[in-house]
C-alpha positions in Angstrom: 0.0 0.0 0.0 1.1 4.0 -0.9 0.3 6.9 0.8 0.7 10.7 -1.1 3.2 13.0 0.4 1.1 15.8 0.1 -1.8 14.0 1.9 0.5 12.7 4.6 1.4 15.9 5.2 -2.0 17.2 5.1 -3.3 14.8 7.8 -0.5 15.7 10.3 -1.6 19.5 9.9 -5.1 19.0 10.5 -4.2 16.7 13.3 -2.2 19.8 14.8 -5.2 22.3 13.9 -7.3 19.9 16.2 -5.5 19.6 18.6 -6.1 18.8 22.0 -9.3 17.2 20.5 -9.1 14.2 18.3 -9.6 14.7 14.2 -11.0 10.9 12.7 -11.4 10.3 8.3 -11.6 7.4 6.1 -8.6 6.7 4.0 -9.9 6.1 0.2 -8.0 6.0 -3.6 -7.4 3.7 -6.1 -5.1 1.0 -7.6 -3.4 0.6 -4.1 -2.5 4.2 -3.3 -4.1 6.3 -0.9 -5.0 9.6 -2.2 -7.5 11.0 -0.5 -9.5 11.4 2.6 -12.9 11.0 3.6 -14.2 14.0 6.3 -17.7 12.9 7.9 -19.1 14.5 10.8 -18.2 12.8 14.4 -18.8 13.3 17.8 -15.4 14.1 19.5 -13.7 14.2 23.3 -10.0 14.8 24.3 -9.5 11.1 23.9 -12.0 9.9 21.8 -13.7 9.8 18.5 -17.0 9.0 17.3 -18.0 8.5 13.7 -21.8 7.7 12.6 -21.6 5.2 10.0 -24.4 5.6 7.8 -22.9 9.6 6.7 -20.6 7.3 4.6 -21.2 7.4 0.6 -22.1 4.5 -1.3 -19.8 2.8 -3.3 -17.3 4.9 -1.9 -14.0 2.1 -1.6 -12.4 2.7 1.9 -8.9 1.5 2.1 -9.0 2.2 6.3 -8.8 5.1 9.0 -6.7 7.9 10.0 -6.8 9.4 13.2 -4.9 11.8 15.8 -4.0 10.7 19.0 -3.4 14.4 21.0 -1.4 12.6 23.2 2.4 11.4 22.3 1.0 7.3 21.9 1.5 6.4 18.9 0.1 2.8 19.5 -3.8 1.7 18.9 -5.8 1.6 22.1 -8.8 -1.3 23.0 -11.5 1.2 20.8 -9.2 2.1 18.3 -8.6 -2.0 17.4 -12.8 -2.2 17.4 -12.6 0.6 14.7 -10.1 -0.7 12.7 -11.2 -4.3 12.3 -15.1 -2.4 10.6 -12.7 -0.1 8.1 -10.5 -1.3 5.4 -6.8 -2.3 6.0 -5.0 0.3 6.8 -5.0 2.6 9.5 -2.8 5.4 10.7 -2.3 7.6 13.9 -0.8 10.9 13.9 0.3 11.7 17.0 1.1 14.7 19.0 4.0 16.3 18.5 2.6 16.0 14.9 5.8 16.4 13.3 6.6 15.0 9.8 7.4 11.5 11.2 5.1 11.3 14.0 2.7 8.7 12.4 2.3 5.1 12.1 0.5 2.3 9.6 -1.5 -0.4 11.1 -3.2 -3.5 9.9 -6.8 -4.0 11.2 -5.6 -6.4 13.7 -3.6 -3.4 15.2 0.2 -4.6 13.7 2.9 -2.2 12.8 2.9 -2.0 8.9 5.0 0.0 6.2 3.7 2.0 3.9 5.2 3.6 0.9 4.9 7.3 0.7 5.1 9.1 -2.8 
């Protein structure tokens, strides 16, 4: 799986412009590369948030889940593995500092995985 710079670097700014509260999208694109994300209204907390499912678009293919973790954990908690097994196959957390590198990939089981950014 690919990631675009552009949006990579897109994601860690709105994660900082949210900041202390958590910012939550669906990862979409095409032929294997993320290219785009997918804002839809959600209920948010300092350490939590909550998306309602049926605000997603038909036919719409969802490759997985980004999110922003305002604290320094990079690592999936108990609710962010419940979310990740219902949305596609990748997922990544930006976390606070929200620096270039301050993100990870995930699989939907919650495992470390590398993604190639372009």
């Amino acid at each position: 799986m690919k990631i675009r710079s552009d949006l990579l670097e897109g994601l860690v700014e709105i994660a900082r412009e949210t900041h202390p509260y958590e910012f939550f999208a669906l990862l979409t694109g095409k032929k294997g590369v993320i290219e785009e994300f997918i804002y839809i209204p959600f209920d948010q907390g300092s350490n939590f948030a909550g998306i309602n499912t049926s605000l997603i678009p038909v036919g719409i293919r969802i490759y997985g889940t980004v999110h922003s973790h305002p604290s320094n954990s990079p690592f999936p908690s108990p609710q962010d593995l419940s979310t990740f097994s219902s949305f596609g196959r990748v997922h990544i957390i930006v976390h606070y500092p929200y620096c270039k590198n301050c993100w990870n990939a995930f699989d939907s089981q919650g495992n470390v995985i590398e993604i190639e950014v372009v």
